[in-house]
N, C-alpha and C positions, 0 to 999 in steps of 0.2 A: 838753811839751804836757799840759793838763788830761786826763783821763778824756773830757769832753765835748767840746774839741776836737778829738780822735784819735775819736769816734763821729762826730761833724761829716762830716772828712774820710774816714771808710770812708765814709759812707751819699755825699756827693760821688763817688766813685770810682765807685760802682753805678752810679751816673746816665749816665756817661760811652755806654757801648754809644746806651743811648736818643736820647739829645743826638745823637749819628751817626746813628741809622735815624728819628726824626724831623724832621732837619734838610731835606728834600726835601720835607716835608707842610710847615711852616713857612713856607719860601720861596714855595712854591706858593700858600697861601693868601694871605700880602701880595699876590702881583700878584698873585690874581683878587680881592681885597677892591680894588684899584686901579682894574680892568677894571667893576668891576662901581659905579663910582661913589664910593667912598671916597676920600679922602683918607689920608696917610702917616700924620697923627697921628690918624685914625679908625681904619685897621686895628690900628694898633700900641695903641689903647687900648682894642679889642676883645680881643686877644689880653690884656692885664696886665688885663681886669677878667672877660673870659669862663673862660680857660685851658682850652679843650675844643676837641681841630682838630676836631674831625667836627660837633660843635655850631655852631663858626664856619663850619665850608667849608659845613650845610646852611643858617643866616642868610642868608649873601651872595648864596644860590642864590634865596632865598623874595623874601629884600627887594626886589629888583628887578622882581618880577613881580607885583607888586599883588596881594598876596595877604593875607587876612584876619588882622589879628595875630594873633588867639586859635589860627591854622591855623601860623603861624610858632612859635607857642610850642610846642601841641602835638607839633609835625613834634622840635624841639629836646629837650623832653622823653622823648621814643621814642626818641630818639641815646643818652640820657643814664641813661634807667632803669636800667643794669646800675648806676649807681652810687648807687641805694637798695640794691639787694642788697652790694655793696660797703662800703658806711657802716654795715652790719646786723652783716657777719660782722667787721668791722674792731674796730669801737665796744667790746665787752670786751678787746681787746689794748691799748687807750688812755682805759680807765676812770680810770685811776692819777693821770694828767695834770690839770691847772686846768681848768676850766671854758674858760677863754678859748684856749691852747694846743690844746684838744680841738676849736675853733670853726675856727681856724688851720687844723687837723690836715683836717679835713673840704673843706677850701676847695680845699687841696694835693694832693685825693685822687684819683690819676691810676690810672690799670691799671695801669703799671711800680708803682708805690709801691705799692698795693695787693698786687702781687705778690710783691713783695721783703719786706713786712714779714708776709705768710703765712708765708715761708719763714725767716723770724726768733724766731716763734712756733713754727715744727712742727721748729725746733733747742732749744726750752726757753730760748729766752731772752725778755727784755722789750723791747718796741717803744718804745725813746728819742726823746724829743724833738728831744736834739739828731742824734741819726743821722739820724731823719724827716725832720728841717728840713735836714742836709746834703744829701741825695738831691732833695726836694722844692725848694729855694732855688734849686739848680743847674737842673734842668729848667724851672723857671721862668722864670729871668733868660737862658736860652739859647734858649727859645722865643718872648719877646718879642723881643729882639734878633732872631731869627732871620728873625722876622713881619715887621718892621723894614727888615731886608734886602732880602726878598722884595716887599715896596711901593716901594720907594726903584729896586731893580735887574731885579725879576721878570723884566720882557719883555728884557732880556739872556739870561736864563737857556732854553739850548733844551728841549723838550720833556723832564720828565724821563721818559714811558712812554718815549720813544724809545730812552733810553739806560740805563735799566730802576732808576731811583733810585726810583721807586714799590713797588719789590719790595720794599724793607727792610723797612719798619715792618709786612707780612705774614711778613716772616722770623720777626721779633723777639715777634711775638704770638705765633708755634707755638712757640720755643722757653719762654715765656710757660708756652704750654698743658702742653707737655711737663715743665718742672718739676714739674706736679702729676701725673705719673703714676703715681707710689706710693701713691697715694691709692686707697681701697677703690673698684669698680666704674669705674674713673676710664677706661675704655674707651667702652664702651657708655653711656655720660654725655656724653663729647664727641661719640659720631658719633649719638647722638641730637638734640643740639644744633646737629652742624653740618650735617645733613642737613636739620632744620626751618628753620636760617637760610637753608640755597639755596631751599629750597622759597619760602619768602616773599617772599623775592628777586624769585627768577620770579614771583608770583604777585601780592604785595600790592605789592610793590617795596620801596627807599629811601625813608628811612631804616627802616621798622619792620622789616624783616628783623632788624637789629640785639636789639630787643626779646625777638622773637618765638623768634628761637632762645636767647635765655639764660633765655627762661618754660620752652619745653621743656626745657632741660636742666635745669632744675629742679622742675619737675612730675615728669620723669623717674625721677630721680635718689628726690624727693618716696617715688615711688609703689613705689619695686623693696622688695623686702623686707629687712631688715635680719638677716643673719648675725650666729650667735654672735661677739662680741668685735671686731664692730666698731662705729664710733661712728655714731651715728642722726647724723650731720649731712648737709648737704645739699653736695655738692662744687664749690666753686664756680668750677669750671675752665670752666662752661657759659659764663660772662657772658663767660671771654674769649676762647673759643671764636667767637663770632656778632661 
């Protein structure tokens, strides 16, 4: 194998955990994009053109209740803002890359991915294309298919809260969060973050909770003072914290 094929298949292998703890949000969303009026090749060409569950599951929930587009947009937007913060602190580890591959790179740019390629950079190494495109390809072609499934079989499938397949992809985000806990103040960042996100929760509700607590943990984070010998940057465990 090339150099770039053996990047390929590790950044593939990463993917593998994700591909299991989002494989119950996937299915889920087909049948309710089903339930909710869609057709097989509508959900399934929402998922290969959106790539965002929490952007899709809040669409399906908006479309159907006569609700303002520009208020659908907004609502999806406020799902989605952590991934401005995301494509900010990303963007100098894939300076390197084409213009058009960097366009790709952005398209692809998930929390797991996000995550994994922090912890690529804070090893000293360079964030490849082809590893990117391994990990990213795979998630991809596994969450359409997935979506797929889930339109085609949904209402086969019994409740997952019942029999607690809902819990993964909460697993998989702490241990997400927990990777970055070497990180300077990397404490009192997350429970600043994840205290504003329940607060908003209760308060504003869904979707912006989501926003809301990765502003605070950033504002946070922003505002503490910076110690001798560490790095004035901003930790971005907040965005996946909320």
């Amino acid at each position: 194998m090339s150099d770039r094929q053996t990047e390929f298949w590790q950044g593939a292998r990463l993917s593998v955990p994700v591909v299991v703890a989002s494989a119950p949000f996937a299915i889920l969303f087909g049948a309710l994009a089903v339930d909710n009026g869609f057709s097989v090749a509508e959900a399934t060409l929402m998922s290969a053109t959106i790539f965002g569950g929490a952007s899709q599951l809040v669409g399906i929930e908006l479309f159907g209740q006569h609700v303002a587009p520009w208020l659908i947009v907004l609502s999806i937007f406020a799902v989605n803002f952590r991934h401005v913060l995301y494509s900010a602190a990303i963007g100098p580890h894939i300076a390197h890359w084409p213009w058009v591959q960097q366009a790709i790179g952005y398209f692809f740019l998930t929390d797991p991915q996000y995550a994994e390629a922090e912890r690529i950079r804070e090893q000293g190494e360079k964030v490849g294309f082809a590893w990117y495109m391994g990990m990213a390809l795979t998630l991809y072609v596994c969450w359409v298919v997935e979506s797929c499934i889930g339109a085609l079989f949904g209402r086969l499938i019994p409740d997952p809260h019942a029999i607690g397949l809902d819990f993964l992809l909460p697993i998989y985000f702490l241990g997400l969060v927990m990777s970055f806990r070497k990180r300077p103040r990397w404490l009192p960042i997350v429970v600043a973050s994840a205290v504003a996100s329940m607060i908003a929760y209760k308060t504003v509700g869904s979707p912006w909770h989501v926003s809301i607590g990765a502003l605070a943990g950033v504002l946070f984070a922003a505002a503490m003072p910076v110690r001798p010998g560490e790095a004035a940057t901003v930790d971005e465990t907040a965005e996946v914290v909320s």
